[in-house]
N, CA, C and O atoms as a GROMACS GRO file, in nm:
protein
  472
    1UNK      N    1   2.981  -0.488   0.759
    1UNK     CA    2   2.840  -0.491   0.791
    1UNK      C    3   2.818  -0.421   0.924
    1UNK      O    4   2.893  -0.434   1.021
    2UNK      N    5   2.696  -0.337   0.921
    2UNK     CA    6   2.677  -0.258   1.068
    2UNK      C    7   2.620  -0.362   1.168
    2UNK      O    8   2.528  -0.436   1.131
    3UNK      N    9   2.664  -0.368   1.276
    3UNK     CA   10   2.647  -0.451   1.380
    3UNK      C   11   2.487  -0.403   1.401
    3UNK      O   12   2.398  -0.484   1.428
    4UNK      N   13   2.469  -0.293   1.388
    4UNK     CA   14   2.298  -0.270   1.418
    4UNK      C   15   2.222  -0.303   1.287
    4UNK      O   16   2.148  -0.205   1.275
    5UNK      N   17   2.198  -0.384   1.183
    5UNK     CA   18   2.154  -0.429   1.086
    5UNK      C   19   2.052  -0.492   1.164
    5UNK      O   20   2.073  -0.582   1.245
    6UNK      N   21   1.931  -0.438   1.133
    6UNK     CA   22   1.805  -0.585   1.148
    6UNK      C   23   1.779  -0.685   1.012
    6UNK      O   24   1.779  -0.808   1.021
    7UNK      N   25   1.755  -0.602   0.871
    7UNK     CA   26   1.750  -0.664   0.768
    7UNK      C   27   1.824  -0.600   0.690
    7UNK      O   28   1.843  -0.478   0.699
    8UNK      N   29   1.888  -0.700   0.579
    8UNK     CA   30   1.994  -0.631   0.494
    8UNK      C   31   1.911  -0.549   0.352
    8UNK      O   32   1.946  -0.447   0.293
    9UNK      N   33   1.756  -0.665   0.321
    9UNK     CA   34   1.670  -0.593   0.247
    9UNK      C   35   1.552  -0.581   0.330
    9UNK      O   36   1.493  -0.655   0.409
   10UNK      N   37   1.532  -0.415   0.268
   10UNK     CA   38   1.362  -0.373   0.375
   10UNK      C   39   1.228  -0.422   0.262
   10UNK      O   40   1.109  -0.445   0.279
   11UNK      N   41   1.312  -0.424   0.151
   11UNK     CA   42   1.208  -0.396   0.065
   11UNK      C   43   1.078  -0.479   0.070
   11UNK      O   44   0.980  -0.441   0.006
   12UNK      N   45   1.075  -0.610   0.157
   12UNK     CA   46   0.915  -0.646   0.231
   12UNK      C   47   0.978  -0.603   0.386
   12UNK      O   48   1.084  -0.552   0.424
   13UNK      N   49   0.876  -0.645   0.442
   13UNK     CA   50   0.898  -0.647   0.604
   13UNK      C   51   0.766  -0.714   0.658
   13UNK      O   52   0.653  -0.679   0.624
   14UNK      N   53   0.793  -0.810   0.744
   14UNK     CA   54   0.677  -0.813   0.789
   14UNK      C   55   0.624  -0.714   0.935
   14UNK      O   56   0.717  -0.677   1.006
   15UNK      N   57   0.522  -0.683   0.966
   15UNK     CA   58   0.447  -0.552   0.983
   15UNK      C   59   0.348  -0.661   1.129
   15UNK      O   60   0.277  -0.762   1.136
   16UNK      N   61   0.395  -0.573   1.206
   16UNK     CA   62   0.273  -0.589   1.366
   16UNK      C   63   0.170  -0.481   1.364
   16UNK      O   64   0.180  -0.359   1.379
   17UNK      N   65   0.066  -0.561   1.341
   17UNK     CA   66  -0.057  -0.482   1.331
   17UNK      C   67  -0.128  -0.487   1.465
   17UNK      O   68  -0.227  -0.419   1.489
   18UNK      N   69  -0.075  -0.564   1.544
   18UNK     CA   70  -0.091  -0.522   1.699
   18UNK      C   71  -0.224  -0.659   1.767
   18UNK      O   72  -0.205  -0.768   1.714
   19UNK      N   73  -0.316  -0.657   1.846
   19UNK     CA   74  -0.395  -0.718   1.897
   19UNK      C   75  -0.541  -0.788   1.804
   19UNK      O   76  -0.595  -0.898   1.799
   20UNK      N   77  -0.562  -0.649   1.736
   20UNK     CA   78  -0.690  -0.638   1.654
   20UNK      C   79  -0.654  -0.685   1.491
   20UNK      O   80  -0.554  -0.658   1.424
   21UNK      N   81  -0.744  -0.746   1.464
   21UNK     CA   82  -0.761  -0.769   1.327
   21UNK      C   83  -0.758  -0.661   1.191
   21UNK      O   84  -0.854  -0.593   1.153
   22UNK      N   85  -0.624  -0.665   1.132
   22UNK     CA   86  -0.653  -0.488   1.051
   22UNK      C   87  -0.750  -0.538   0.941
   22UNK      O   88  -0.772  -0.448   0.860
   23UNK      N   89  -0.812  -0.649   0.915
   23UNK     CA   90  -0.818  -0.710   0.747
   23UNK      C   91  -0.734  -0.705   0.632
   23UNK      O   92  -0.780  -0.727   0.520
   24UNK      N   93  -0.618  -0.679   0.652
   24UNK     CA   94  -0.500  -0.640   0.555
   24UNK      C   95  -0.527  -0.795   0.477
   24UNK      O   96  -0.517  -0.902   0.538
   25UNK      N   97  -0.566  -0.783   0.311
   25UNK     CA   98  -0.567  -0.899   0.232
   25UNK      C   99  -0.466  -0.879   0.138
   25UNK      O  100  -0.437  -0.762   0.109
   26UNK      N  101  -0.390  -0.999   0.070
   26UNK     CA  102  -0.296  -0.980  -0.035
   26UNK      C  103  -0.305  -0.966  -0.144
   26UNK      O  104  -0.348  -1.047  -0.226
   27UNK      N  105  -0.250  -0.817  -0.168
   27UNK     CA  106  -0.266  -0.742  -0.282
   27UNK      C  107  -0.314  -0.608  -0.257
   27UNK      O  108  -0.314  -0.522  -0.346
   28UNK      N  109  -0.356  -0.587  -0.140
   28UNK     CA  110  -0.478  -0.426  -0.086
   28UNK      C  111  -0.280  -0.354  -0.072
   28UNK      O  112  -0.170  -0.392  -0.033
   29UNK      N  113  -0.342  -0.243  -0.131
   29UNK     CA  114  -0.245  -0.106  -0.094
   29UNK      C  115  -0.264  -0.079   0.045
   29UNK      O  116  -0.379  -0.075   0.089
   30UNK      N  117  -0.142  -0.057   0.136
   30UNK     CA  118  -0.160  -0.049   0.260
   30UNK      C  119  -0.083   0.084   0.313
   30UNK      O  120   0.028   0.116   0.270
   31UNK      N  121  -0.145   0.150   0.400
   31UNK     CA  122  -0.100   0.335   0.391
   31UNK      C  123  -0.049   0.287   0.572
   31UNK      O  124  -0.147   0.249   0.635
   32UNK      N  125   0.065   0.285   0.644
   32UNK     CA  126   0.078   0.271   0.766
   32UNK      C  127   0.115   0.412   0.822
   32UNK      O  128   0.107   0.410   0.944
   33UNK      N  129   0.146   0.511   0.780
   33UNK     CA  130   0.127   0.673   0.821
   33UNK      C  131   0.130   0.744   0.677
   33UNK      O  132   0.126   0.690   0.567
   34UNK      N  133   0.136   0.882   0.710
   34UNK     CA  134   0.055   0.931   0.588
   34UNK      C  135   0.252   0.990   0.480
   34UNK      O  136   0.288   1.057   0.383
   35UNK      N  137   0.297   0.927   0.563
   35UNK     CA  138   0.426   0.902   0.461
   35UNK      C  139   0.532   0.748   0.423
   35UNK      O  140   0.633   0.730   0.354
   36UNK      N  141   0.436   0.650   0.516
   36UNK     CA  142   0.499   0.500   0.497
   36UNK      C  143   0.387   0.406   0.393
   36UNK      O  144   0.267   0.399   0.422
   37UNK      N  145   0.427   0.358   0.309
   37UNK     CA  146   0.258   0.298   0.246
   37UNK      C  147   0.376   0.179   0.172
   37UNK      O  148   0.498   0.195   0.167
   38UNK      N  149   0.302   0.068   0.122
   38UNK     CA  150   0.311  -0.049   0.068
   38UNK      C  151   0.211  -0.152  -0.006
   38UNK      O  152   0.092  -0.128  -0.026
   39UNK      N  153   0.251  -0.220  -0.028
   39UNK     CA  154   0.139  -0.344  -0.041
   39UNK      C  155   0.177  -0.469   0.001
   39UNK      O  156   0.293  -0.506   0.020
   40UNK      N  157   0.055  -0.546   0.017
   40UNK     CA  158   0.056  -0.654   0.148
   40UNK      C  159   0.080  -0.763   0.041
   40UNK      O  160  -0.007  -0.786  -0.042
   41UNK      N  161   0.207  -0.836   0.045
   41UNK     CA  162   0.237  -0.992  -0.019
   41UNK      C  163   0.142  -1.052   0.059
   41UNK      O  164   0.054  -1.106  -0.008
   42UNK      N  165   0.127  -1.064   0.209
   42UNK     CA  166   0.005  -1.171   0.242
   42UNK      C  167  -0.054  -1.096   0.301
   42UNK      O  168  -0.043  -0.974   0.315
   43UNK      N  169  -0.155  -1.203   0.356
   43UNK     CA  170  -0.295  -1.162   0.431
   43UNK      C  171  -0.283  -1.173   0.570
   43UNK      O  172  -0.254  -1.281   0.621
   44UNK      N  173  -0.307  -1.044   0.655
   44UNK     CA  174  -0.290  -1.062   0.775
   44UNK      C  175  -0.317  -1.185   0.862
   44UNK      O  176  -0.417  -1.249   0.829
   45UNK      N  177  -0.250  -1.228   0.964
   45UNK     CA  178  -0.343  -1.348   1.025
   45UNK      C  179  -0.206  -1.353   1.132
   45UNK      O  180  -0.086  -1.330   1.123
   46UNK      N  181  -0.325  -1.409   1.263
   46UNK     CA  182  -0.272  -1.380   1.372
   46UNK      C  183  -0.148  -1.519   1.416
   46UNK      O  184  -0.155  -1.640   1.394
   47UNK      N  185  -0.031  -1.428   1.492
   47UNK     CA  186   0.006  -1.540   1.555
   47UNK      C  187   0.012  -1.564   1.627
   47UNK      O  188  -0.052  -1.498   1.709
   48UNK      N  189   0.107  -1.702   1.684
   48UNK     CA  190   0.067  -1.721   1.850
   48UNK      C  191   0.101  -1.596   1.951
   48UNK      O  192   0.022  -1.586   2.044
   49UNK      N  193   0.186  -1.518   1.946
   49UNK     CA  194   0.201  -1.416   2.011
   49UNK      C  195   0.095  -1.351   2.082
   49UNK      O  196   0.100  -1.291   2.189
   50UNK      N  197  -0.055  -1.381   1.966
   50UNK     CA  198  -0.170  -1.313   2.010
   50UNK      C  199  -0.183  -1.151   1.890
   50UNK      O  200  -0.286  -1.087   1.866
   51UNK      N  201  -0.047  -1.125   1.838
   51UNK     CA  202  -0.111  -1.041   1.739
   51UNK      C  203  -0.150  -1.051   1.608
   51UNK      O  204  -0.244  -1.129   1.588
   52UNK      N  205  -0.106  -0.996   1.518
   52UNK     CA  206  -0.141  -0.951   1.330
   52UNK      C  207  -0.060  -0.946   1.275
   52UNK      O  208   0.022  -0.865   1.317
   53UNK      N  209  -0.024  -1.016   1.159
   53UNK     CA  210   0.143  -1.010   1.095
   53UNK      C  211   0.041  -0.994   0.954
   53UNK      O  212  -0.064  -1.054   0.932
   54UNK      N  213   0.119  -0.882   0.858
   54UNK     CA  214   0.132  -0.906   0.734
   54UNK      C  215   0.268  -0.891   0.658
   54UNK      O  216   0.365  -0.839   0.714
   55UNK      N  217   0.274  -0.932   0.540
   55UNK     CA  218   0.436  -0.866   0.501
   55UNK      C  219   0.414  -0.783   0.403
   55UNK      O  220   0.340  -0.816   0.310
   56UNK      N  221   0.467  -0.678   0.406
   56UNK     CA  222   0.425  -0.552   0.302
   56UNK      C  223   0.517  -0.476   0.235
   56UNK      O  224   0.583  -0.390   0.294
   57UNK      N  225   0.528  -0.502   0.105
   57UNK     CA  226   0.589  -0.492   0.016
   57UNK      C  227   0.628  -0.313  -0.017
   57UNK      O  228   0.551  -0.236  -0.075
   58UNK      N  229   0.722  -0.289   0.020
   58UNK     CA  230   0.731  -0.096   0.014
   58UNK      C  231   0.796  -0.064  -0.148
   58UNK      O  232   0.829   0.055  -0.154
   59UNK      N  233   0.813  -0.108  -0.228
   59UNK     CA  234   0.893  -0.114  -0.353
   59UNK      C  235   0.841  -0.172  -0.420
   59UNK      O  236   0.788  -0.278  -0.388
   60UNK      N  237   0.836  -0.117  -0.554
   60UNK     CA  238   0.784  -0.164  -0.664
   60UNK      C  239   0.635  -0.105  -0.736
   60UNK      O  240   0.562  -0.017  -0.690
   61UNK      N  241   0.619  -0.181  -0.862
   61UNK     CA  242   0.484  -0.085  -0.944
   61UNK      C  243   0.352  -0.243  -0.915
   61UNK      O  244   0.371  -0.364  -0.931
   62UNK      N  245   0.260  -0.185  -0.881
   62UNK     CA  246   0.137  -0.209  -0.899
   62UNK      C  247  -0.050  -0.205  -0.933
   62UNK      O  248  -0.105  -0.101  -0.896
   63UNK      N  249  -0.095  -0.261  -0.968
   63UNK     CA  250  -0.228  -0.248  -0.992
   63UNK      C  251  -0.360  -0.197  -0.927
   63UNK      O  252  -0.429  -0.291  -0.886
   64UNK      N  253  -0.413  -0.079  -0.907
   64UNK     CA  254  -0.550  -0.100  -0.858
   64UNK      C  255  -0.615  -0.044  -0.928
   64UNK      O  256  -0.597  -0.017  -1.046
   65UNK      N  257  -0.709  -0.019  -0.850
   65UNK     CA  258  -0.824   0.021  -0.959
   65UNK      C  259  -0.863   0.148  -0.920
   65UNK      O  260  -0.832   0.194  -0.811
   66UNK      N  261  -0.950   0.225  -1.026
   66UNK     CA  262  -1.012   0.376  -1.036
   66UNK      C  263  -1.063   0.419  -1.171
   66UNK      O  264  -1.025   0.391  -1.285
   67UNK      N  265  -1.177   0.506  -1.116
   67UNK     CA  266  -1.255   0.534  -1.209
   67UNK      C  267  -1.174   0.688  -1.273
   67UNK      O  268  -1.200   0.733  -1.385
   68UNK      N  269  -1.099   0.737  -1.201
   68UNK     CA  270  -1.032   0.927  -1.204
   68UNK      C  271  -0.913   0.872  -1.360
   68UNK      O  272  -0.838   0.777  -1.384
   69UNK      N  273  -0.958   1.002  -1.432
   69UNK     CA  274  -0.845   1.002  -1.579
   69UNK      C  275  -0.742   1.067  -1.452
   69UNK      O  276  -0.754   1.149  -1.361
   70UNK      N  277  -0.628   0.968  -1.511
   70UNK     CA  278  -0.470   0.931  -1.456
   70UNK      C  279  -0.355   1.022  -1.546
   70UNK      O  280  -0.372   1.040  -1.667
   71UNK      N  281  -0.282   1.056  -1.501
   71UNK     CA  282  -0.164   1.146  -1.541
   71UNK      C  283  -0.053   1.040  -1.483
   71UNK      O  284  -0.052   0.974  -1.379
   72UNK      N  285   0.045   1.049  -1.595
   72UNK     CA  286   0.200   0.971  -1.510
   72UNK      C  287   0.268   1.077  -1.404
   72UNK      O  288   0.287   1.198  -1.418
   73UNK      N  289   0.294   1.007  -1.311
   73UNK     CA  290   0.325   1.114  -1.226
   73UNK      C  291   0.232   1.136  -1.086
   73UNK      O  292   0.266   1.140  -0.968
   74UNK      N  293   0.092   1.151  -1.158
   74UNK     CA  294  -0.008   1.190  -1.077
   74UNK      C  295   0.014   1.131  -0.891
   74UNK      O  296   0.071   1.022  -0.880
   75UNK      N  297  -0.017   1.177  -0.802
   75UNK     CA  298  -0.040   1.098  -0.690
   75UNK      C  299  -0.134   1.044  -0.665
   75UNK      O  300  -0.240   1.101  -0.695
   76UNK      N  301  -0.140   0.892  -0.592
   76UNK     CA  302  -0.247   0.802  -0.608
   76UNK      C  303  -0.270   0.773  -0.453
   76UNK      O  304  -0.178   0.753  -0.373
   77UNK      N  305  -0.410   0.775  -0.421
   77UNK     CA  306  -0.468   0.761  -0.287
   77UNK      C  307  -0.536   0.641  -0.282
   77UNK      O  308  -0.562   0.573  -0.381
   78UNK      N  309  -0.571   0.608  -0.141
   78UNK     CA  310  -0.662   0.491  -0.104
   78UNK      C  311  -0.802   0.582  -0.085
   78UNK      O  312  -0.813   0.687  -0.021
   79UNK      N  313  -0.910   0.508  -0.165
   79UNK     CA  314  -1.022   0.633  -0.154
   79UNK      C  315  -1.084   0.585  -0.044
   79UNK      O  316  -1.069   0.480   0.017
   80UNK      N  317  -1.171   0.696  -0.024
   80UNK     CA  318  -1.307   0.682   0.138
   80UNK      C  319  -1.192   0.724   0.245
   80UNK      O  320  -1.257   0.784   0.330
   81UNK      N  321  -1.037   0.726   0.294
   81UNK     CA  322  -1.010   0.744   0.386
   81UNK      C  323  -0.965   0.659   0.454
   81UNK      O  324  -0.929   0.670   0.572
   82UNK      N  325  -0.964   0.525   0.354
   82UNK     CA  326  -0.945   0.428   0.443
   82UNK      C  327  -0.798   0.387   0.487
   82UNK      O  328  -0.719   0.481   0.488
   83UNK      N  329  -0.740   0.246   0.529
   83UNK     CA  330  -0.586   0.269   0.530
   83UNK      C  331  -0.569   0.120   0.458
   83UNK      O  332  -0.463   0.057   0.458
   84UNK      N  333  -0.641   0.095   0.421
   84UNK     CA  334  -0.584  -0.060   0.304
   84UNK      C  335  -0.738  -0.047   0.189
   84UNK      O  336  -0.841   0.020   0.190
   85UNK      N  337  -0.687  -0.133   0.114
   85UNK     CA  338  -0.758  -0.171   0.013
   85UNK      C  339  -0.691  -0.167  -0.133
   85UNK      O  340  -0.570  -0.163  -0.154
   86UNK      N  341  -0.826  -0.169  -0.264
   86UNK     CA  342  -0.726  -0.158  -0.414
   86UNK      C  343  -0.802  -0.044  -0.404
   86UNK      O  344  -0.722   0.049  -0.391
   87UNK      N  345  -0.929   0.003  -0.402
   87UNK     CA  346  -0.968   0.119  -0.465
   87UNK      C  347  -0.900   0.216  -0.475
   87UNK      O  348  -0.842   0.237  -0.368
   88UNK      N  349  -0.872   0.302  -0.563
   88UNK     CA  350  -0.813   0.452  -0.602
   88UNK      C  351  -0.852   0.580  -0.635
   88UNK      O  352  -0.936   0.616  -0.717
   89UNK      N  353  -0.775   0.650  -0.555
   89UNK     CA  354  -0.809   0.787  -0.630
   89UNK      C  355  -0.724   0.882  -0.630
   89UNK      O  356  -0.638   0.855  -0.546
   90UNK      N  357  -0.697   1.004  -0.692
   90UNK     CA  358  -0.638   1.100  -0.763
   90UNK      C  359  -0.692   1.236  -0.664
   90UNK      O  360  -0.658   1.348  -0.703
   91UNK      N  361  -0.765   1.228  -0.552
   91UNK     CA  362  -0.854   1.295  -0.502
   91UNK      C  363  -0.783   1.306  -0.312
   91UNK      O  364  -0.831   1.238  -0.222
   92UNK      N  365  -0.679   1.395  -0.293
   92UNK     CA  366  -0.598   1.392  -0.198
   92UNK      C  367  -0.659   1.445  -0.054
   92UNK      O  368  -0.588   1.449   0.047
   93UNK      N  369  -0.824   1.493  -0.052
   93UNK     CA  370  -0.828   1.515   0.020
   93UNK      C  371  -0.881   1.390   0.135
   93UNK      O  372  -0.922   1.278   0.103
   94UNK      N  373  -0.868   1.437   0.262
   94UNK     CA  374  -0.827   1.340   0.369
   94UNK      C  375  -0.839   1.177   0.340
   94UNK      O  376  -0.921   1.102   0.393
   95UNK      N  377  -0.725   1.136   0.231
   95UNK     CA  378  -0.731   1.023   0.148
   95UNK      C  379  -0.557   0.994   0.163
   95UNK      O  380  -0.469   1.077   0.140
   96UNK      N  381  -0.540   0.860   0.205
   96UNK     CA  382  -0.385   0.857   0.245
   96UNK      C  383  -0.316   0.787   0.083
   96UNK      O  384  -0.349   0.708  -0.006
   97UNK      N  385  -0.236   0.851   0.110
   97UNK     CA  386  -0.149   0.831  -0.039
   97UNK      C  387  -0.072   0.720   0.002
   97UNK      O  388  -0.014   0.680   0.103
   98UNK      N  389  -0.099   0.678  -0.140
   98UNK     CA  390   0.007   0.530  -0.165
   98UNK      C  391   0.132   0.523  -0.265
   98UNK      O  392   0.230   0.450  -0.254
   99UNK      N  393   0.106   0.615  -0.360
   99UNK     CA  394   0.210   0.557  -0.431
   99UNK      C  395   0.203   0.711  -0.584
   99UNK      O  396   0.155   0.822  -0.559
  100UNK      N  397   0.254   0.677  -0.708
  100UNK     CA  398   0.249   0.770  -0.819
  100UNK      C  399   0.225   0.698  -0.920
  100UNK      O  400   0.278   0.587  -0.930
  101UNK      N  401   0.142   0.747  -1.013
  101UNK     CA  402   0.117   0.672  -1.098
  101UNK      C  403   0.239   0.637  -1.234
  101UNK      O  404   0.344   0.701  -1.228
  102UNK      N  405   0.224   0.554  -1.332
  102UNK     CA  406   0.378   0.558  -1.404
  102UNK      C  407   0.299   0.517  -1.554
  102UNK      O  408   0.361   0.482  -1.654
  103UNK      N  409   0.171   0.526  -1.548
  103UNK     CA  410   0.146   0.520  -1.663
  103UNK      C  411  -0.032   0.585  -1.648
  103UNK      O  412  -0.107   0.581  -1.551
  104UNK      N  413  -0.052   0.638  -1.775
  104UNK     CA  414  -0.173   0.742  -1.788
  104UNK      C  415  -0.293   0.638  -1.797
  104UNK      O  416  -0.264   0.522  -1.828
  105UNK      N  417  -0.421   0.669  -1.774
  105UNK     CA  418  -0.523   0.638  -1.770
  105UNK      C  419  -0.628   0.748  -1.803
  105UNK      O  420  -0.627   0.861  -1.754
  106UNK      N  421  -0.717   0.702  -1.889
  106UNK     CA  422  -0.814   0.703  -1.902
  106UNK      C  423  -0.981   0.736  -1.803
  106UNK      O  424  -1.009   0.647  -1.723
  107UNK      N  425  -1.052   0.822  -1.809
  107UNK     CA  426  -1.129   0.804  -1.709
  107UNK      C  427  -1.239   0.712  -1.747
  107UNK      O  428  -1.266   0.674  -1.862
  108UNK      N  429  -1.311   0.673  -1.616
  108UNK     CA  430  -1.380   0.492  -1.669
  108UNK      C  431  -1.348   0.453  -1.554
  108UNK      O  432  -1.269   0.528  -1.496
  109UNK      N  433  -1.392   0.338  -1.482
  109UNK     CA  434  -1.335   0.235  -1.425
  109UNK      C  435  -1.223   0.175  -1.490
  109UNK      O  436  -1.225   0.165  -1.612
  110UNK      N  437  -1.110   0.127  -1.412
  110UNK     CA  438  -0.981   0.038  -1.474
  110UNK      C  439  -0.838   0.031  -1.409
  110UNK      O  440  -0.820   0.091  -1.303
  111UNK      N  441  -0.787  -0.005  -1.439
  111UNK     CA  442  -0.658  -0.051  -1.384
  111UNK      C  443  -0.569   0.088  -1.398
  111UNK      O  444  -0.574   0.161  -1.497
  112UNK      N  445  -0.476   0.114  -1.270
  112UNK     CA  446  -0.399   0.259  -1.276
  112UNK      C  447  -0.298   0.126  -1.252
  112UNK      O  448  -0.316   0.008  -1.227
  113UNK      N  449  -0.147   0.236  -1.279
  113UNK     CA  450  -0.039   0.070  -1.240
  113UNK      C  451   0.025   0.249  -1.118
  113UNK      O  452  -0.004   0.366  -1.143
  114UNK      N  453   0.077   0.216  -1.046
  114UNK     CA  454   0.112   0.289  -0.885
  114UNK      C  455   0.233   0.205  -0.870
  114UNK      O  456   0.244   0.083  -0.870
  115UNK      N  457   0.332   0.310  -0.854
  115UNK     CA  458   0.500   0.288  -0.799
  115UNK      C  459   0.484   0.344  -0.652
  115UNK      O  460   0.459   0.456  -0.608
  116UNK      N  461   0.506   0.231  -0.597
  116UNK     CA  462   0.546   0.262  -0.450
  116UNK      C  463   0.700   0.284  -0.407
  116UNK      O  464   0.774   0.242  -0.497
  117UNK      N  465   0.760   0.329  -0.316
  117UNK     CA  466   0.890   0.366  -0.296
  117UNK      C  467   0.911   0.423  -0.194
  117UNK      O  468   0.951   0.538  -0.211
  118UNK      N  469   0.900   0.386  -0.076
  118UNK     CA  470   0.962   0.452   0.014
  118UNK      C  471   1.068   0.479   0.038
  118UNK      O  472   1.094   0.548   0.136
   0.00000   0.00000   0.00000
C-alpha cells in the first residue's frame, strides 16, 4: 500500500464547497471544473468547521432529465450554465458537461440515463 494513500476508493468523496452555500441537493449532477463532474449522494450542509460538505459520486450511470432526442454516446450537459442540478442538455455550448449518454432517447421531455466516469 502507498504510504501517500488518502482513500483506497475515490469513487464518492466528500467535496469542500468552501464558506458559501453551493445548494448542491441529492441526486443534482454536479460539474466541479469543466473536466471533474459527479453526482451528489447527499445534500450539501454545513459543518462545524464553518464550511459545505457534499459527497459526490464520480462513477456510475444516472438519471436526468431533457427535452433534446439523445444518441448513446452523445455528451450530456447541465443546461443554462449552471454547475449542479438534473436538467439536461445535448447543447455544449457554454454548458458544463457531466457525463455520456448510454442509452437513446427520444425528443420530448424524459429521462436520459448519463455515465459518469472520471
Amino acid at each position: 500500500m502507498a504510504l501517500n494513500e488518502i482513500y483506497k476508493d475515490g469513487d464518492s468523496l466528500p467535496i469542500n464547497f468552501g464558506t458559501s452555500d453551493p445548494g448542491i441537493v441529492s441526486g443534482e449532477f454536479v460539474s466541479l471544473s469543466a473536466s471533474v463532474y459527479g453526482v451528489a449522494e447527499t445534500t450539501a450542509t454545513e459543518r462545524p468547521d464553518g464550511d459545505w460538505y457534499a459527497t459526490i459520486r464520480f462513477k456510475g450511470v444516472f438519471a436526468g432529465t431533457t427535452s433534446d432526442a439523445v444518441t448513446v454516446g452523445a455528451p450530456i450537459y447541465l443546461a443554462s450554465a449552471a454547475t449542479n442540478g438534473t436538467a439536461l442538455t445535448t447543447t455544449s455550448s457554454s454548458n458544463r458537461l457531466v457525463g455520456y449518454a448510454v442509452a437513446p432517447k427520444g425528443s420530448g421531455a424524459g429521462a436520459v440515463w448519463v455515465r459518469v466516469n472520471n
